[in-house]
C-alpha positions as CSV (number, residue, x, y, z in Angstrom):
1,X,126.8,66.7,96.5
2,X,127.6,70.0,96.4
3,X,130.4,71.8,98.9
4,X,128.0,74.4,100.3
5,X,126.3,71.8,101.9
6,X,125.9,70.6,105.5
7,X,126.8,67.2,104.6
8,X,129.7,67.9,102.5
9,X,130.9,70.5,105.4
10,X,130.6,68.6,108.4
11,X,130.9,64.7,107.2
12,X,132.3,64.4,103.4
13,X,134.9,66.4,103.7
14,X,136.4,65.9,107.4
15,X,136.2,62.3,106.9
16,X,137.7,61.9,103.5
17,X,140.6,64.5,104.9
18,X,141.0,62.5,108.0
19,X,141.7,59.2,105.8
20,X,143.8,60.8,103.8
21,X,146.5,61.9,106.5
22,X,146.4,58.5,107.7
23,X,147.8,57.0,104.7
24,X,151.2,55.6,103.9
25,X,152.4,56.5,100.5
26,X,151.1,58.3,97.1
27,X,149.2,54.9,95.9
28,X,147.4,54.3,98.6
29,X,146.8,58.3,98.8
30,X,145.7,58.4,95.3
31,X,143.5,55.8,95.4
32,X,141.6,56.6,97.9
33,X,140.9,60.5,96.4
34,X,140.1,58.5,93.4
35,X,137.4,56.3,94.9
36,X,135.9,59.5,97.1
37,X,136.0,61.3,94.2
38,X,133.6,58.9,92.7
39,X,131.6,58.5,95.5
40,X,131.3,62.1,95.6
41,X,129.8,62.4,92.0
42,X,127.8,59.4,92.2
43,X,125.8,61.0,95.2
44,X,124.1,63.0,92.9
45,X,124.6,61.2,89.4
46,X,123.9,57.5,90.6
47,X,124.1,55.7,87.2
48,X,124.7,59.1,85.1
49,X,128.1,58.6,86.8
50,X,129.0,56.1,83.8
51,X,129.6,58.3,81.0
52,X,132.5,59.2,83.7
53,X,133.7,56.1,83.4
54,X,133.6,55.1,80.5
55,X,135.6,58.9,79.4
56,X,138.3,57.8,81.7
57,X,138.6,54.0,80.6
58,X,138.3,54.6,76.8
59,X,140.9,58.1,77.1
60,X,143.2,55.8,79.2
61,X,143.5,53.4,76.1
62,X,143.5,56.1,73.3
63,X,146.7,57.8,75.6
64,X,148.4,54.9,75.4
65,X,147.6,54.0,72.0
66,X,148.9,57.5,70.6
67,X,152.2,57.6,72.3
68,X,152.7,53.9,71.1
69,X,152.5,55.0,67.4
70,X,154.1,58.1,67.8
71,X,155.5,58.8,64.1
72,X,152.9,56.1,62.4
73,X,149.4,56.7,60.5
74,X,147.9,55.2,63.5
75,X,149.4,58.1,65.9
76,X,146.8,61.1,63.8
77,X,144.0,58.5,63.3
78,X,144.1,57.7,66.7
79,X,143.5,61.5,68.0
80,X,141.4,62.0,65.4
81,X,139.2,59.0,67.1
82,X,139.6,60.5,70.5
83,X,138.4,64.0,69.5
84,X,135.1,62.2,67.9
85,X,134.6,60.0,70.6
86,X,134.8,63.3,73.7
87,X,132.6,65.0,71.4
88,X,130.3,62.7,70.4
89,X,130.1,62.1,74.4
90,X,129.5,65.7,74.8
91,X,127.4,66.2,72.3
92,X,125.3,63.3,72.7
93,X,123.8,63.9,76.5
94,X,124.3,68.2,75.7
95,X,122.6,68.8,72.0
96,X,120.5,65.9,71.5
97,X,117.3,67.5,72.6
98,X,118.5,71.0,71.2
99,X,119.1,69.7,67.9
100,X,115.9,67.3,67.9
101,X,113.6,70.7,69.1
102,X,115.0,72.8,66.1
103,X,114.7,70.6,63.4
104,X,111.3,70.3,64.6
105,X,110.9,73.8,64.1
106,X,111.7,72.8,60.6
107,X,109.4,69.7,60.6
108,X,106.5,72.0,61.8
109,X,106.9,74.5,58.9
110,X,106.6,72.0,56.5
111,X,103.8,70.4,58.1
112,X,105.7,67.0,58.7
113,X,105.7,64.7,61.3
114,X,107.5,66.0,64.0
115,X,110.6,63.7,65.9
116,X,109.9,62.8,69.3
117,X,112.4,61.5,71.9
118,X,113.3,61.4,75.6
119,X,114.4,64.0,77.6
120,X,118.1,63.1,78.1
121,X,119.6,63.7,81.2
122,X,122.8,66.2,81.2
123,X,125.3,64.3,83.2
124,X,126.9,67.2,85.7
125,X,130.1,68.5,84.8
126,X,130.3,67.0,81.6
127,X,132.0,70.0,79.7
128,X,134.4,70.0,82.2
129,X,135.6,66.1,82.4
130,X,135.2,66.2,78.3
131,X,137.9,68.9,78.4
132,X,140.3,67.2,81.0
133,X,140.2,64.0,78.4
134,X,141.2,66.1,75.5
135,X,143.4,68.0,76.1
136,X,144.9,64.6,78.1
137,X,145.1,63.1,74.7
138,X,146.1,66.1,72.9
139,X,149.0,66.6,74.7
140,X,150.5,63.3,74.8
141,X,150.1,63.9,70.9
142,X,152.1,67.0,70.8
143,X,154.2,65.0,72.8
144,X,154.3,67.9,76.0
145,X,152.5,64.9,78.0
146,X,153.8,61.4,78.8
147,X,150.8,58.6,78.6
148,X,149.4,57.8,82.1
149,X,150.2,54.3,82.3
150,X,148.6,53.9,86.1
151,X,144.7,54.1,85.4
152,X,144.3,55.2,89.3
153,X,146.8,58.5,88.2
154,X,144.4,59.1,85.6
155,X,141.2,58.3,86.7
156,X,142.4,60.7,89.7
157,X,143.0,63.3,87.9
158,X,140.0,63.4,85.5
159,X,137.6,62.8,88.6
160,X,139.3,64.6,91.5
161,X,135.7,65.9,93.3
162,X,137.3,69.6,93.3
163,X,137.3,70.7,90.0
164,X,134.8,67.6,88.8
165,X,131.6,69.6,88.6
166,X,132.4,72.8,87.9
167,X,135.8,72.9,87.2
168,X,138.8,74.6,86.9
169,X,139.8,73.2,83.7
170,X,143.2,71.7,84.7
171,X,145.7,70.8,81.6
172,X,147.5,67.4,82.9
173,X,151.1,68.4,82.0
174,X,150.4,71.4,85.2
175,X,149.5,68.1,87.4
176,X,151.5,65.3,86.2
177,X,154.0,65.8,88.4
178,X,151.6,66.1,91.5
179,X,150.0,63.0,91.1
180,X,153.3,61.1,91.8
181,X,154.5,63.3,94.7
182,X,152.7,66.2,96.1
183,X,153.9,66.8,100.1
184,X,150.9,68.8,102.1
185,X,153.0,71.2,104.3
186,X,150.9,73.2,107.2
187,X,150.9,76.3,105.0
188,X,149.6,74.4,102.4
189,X,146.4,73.4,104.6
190,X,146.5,76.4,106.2
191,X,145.9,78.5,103.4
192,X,144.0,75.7,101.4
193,X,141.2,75.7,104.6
194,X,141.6,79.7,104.4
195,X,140.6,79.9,100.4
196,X,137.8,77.4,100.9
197,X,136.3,79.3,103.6
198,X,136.6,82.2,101.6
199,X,134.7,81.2,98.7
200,X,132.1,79.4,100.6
201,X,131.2,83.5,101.8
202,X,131.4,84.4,98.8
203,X,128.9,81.6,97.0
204,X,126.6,81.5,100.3
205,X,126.5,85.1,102.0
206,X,126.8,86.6,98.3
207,X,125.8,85.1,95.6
208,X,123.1,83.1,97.4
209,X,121.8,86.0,99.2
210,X,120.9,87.8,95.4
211,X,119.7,84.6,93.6
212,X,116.3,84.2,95.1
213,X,115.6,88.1,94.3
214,X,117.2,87.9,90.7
215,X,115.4,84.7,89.9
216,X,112.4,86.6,90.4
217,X,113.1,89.5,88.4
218,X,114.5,87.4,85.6
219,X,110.6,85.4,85.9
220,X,108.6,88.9,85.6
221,X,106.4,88.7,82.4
222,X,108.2,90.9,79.9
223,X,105.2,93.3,79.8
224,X,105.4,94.1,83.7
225,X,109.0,94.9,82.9
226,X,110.7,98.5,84.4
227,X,113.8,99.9,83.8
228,X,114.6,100.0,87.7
229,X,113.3,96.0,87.5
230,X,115.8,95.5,84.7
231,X,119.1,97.0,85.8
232,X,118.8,95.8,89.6
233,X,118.6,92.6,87.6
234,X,121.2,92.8,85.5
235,X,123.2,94.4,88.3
236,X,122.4,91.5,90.7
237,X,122.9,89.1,88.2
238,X,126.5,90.4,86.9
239,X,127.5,90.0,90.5
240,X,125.8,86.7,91.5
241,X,127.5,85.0,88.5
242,X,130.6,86.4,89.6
243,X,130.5,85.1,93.2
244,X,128.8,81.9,92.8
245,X,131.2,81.1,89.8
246,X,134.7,82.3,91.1
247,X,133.5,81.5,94.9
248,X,133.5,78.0,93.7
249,X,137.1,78.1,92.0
250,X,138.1,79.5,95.5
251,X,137.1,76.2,97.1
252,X,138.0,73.8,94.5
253,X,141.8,75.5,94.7
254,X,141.7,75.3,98.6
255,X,140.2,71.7,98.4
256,X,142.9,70.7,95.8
257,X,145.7,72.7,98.4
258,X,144.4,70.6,101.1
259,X,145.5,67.7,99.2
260,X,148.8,69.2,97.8
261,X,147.2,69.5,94.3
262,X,148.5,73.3,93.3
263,X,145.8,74.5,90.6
264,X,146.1,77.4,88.6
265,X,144.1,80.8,89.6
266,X,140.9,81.0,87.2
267,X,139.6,84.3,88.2
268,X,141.5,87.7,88.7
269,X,139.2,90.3,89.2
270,X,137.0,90.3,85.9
271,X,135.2,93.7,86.6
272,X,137.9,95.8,86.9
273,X,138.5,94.8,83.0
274,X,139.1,97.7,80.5
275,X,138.3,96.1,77.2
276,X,136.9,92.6,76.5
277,X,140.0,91.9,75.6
278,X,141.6,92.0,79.3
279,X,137.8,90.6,80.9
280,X,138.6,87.2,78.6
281,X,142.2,87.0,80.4
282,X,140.7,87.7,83.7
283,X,137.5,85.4,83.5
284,X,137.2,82.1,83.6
285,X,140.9,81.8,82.8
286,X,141.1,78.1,82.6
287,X,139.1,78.2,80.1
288,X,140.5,81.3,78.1
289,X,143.6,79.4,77.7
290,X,141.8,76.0,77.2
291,X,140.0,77.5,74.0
292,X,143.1,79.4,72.6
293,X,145.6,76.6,73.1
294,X,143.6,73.7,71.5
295,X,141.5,75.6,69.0
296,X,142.2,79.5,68.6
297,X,145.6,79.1,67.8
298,X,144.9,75.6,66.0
299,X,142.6,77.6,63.9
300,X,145.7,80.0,63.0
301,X,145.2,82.2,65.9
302,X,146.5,86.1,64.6
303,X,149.5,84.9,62.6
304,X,147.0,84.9,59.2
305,X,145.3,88.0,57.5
306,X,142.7,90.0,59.5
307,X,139.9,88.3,58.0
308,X,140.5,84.9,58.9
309,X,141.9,86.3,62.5
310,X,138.4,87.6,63.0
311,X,136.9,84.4,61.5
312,X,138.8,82.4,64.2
313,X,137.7,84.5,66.7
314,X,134.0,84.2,66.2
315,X,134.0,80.3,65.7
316,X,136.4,79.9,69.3
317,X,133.1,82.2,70.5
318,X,130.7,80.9,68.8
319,X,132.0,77.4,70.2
320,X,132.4,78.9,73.8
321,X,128.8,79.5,74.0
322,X,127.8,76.6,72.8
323,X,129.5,74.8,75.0
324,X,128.3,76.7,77.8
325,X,124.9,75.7,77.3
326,X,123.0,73.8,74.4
327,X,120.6,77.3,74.1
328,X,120.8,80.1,71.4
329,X,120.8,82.7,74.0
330,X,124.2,81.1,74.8
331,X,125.2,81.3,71.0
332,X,124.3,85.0,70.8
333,X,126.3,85.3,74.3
334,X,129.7,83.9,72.7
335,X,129.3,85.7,69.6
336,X,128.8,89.0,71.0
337,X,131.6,88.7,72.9
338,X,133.6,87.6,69.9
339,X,132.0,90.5,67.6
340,X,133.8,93.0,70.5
341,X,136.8,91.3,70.3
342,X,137.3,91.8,66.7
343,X,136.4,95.5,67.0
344,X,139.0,96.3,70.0
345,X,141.4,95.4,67.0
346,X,139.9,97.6,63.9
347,X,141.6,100.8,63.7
348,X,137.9,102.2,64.5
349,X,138.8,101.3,68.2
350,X,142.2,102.2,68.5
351,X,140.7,105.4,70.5
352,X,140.0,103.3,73.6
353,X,144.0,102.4,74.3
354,X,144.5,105.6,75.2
355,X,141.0,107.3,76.4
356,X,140.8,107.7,80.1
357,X,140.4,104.5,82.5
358,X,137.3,105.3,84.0
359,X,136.0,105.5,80.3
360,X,137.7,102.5,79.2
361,X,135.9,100.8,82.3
362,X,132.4,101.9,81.6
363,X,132.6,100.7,78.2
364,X,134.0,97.2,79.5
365,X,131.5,96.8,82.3
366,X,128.2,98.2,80.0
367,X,129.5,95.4,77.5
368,X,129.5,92.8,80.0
369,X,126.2,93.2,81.8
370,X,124.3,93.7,78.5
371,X,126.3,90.1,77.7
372,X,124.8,88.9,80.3
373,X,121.6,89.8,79.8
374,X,121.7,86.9,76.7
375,X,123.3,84.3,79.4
376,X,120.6,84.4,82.4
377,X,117.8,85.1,80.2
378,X,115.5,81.2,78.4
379,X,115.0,82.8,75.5
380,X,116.1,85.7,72.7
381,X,112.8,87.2,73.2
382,X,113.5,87.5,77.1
383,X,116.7,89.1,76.4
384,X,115.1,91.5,73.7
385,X,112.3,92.3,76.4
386,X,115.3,93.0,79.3
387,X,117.5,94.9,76.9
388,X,114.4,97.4,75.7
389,X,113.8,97.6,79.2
390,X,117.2,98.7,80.1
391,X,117.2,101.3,77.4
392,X,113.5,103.0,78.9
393,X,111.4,100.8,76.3
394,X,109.7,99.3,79.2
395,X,105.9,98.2,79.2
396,X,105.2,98.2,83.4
397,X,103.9,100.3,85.3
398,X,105.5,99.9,88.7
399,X,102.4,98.7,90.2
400,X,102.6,95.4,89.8
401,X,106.1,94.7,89.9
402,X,108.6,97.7,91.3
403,X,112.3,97.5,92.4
404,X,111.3,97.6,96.3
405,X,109.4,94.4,96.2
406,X,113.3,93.1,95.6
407,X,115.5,95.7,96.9
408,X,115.4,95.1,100.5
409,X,118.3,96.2,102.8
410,X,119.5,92.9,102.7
411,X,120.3,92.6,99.3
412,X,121.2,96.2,98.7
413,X,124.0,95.8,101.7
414,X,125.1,92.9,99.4
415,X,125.1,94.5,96.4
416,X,127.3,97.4,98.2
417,X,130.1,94.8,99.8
418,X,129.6,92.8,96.4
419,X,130.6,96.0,94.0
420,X,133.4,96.3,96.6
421,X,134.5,92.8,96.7
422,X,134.9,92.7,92.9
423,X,137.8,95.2,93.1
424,X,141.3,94.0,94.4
425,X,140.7,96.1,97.7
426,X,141.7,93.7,100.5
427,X,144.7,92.0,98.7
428,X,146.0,95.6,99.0
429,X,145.0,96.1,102.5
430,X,146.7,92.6,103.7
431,X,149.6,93.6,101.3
432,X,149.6,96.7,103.3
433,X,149.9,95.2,106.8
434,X,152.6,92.8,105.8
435,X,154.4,95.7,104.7
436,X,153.8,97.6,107.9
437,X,154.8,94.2,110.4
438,X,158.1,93.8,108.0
439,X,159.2,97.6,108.3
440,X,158.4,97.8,112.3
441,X,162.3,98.8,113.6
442,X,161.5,97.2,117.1
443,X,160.9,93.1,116.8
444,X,158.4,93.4,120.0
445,X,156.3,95.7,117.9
446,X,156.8,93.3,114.8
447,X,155.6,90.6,116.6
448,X,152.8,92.2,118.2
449,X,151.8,93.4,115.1
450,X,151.8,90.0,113.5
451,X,150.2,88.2,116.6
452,X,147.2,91.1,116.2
453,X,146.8,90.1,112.0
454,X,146.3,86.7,113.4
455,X,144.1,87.1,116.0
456,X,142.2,89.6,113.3
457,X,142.4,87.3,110.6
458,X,141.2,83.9,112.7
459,X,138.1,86.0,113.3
460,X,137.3,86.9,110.4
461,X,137.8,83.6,108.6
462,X,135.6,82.3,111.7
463,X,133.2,84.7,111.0
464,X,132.8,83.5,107.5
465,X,132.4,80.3,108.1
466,X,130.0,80.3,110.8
467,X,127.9,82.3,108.9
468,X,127.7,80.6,106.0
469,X,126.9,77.6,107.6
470,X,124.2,78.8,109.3
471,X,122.5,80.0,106.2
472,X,123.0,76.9,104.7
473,X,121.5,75.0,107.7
474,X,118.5,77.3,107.2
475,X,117.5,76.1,103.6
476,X,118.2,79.2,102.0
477,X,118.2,79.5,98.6
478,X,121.5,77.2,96.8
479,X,121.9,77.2,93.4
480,X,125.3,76.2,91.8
481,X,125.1,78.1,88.2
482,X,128.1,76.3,86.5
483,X,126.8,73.1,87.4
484,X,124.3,72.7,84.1
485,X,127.3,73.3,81.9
């Protein structure tokens, strides 16, 4: 089930909030978001909803275990099993077939019989769950964590259908205290239903609106390829990721508000970045601070010589593309990023602290779509293909495939409101008329004021919401991008 979806819309989610309300106490509260959290995954997942389980049964018992022998042997060897078992999890249903494919590459160079096995199925969301478990474990081993002794607490917090499929990452010491006592106060479910709404536009009027044209770009045969073809796909792409990726962290906060569950922000305006440096602590944050906390700064982080600083940085990259996909394009996706981040800190760079901003934004932005280019693309010779293409080496002609057989006024309108959208522009403008209703001298005008932002603000959440439901009623085009990782 996904949340821009009629069914999740108009029966899922008014239902499940309905119980909720009804409900006397935190058990009985918790409980139930734990069973309709399961429910919720299963609707897709069925029986690939066990490795699920079983993450949250076996963690439960290795939490417990490693706060009981705090001090010990048994404490270290009992992490130590946790960290194999998450990963084996992970890696099991994630690399199996990549591994198997490339050491068949192997097999056929040689000439030798070549392995053959099933097509394992990825279970959704299983990067992110993985995550929640260890850093669960690993923090009641650094001791910043108490060990969930209620298994409903726990299994609540690992499944909670928000941030199940597609996250945020959420550490448990920034929950802990929720899961025992979290009042829902009308501005919590005011601005909760007001932050869903918003990134449902976003992910349905946006990011759906440039998949379908994007998808068939990224399809065009490499020898068809233009250089209009290749930047309105690289454009439409930077921006679609955007959307359909931070449009779903908008819902899954205002989902968790509705509940009282207060989750971190995991996006903050990624394209105004100067550097790669500042995109890494504006995108995806939750999992910026996931990789630097349990394995950048593990790793020695920048207290060591420059070498092994830059070392660290390309295996916390190399790591983050890996497990962003089990595909070399992703590999070559985290290690470009990390081969930028250890030049922003050789003396050869030191130019770009103090060159111009619009300079300094360029370069960032350039460096991120050409990034991408490795993310959306199947294969390295794709990416090669789009790249040459960007750069004028392109093999088409225009005839058979040209940029107005995509570029309709449709998706260049959304390209326009999405270029806009990825600035901090209306924060400023609402910060702007709170300013203006606070500084009004006469209290009529204040209030009139305020009672217009309302009125303003009703219609244009309304307005959103009608009209992404209506293009979900019409079948368009739905793809959740996160949801393979």
């Amino acid at each position: 089930m996904v949340f821009s979806s009629i069914i999740f819309l108009f029966l899922f989610l008014p239902l499940v909030l309905g119980v909720y309300f009804l409900l006397p106490g935190i058990r009985a509260s918790n409980l139930f978001l734990m069973v309709a959290s399961f429910l919720f995954y299963a609707w897709g997942e069925k029986a690939f909803s066990l490795p699920m389980v079983l993450s949250i049964t076996v963690n439960y018992f290795f939490g417990i275990g490693v706060e009981r022998y705090r001090g010990e042997k048994s404490e270290k060897r009992l992490l130590i099993l946790a960290v194999f078992f998450n990963l084996g999890l992970l890696a099991f249903f994630k690399y199996t077939n990549f591994v198997v494919d490339n050491f068949n590459i192997v097999l056929t160079y040689f000439k030798w019989q070549l392995i053959t096995i099933p097509k394992i199925h990825l279970p959704a969301g299983i990067s992110f769950f993985t995550f929640h478990s260890l850093s669960y474990v690993i923090d009641i081993y650094r001791n910043t964590s108490l060990a969930q002794k209620n298994f409903e607490k726990l299994a609540l917090y690992i499944s909670f259908f928000p941030q199940l499929i597609a996250g945020p990452i959420i550490r448990y010491h920034d929950v802990e205290g929720q899961l025992s006592k979290r009042p829902v106060t009308s501005d919590d479910l005011i601005e909760g239903i007001q932050r869903f709404i918003l990134g449902l536009g976003k992910k349905v009027l946006i990011a759906n609106t440039l998949a379908e044209p994007i998808d068939k770009i990224f399809a065009i045969p490499s020898e068809n390829l233009t250089p209009g073809l290749a930047w309105l796909g690289v454009v439409g792409y930077t921006l679609q990721i955007y959307f359909d990726f931070s449009g779903y962290s908008d819902m899954a906060i205002g989902l968790a508000r509705m509940f009282g569950f207060h989750f971190l922000e995991n996006f903050n305006y990624p394209y105004i970045s100067q550097s790669i440096r500042d995109f890494w602590r504006r995108w995806h944050i939750s999992l910026s601070n996931w990789l630097r906390d349990y394995l950048y700064i593990p790793l020695g982080g920048n207290r060591c010589s420059p070498l092994r600083n830059y070392f660290n940085l390309l295996v916390v990259f190399f790591l983050c593309g890996l497990w962003h996909g089990a595909s070399w394009n992703f590999v070559v996706w985290g290690l470009f990023h990390g081969t930028f981040l250890i030049l922003e800190r050789l003396p050869m760079m030191r130019w770009l602290d103090s060159a111009w901003s619009p300079i300094r934004h360029v370069y960032a932005v350039l460096a991120i779509m050409i990034g991408w280019v490795f993310f959306r693309t199947t294969d390295l010779n794709s990416a090669s293909a789009f790249l040459k293409a960007m750069v004028g080496q392109a093999q088409g002609n225009g005839v058979n495939y040209n940029v107005l057989m995509y570029l309709n006024l449709e998706v260049a309108l959304v390209i326009l409101v999405g270029i806009c959208a990825s600035a901090p522009i209306f924060p400023q403008i609402l910060k702007l008329q709170s300013s203006t209703v606070l500084t009004q001298s006469s209290r009529w005008m204040s209030r009139m004021l305020a009672f217009l932002f309302l009125v303003v603000g009703g219609a244009y959440f309304s307005f959103i919401f009608v009209a992404s439901a209506a293009r979900i009623a019409s079948g368009t085009h739905n793809p959740f991008i996160y949801f393979r990782f």
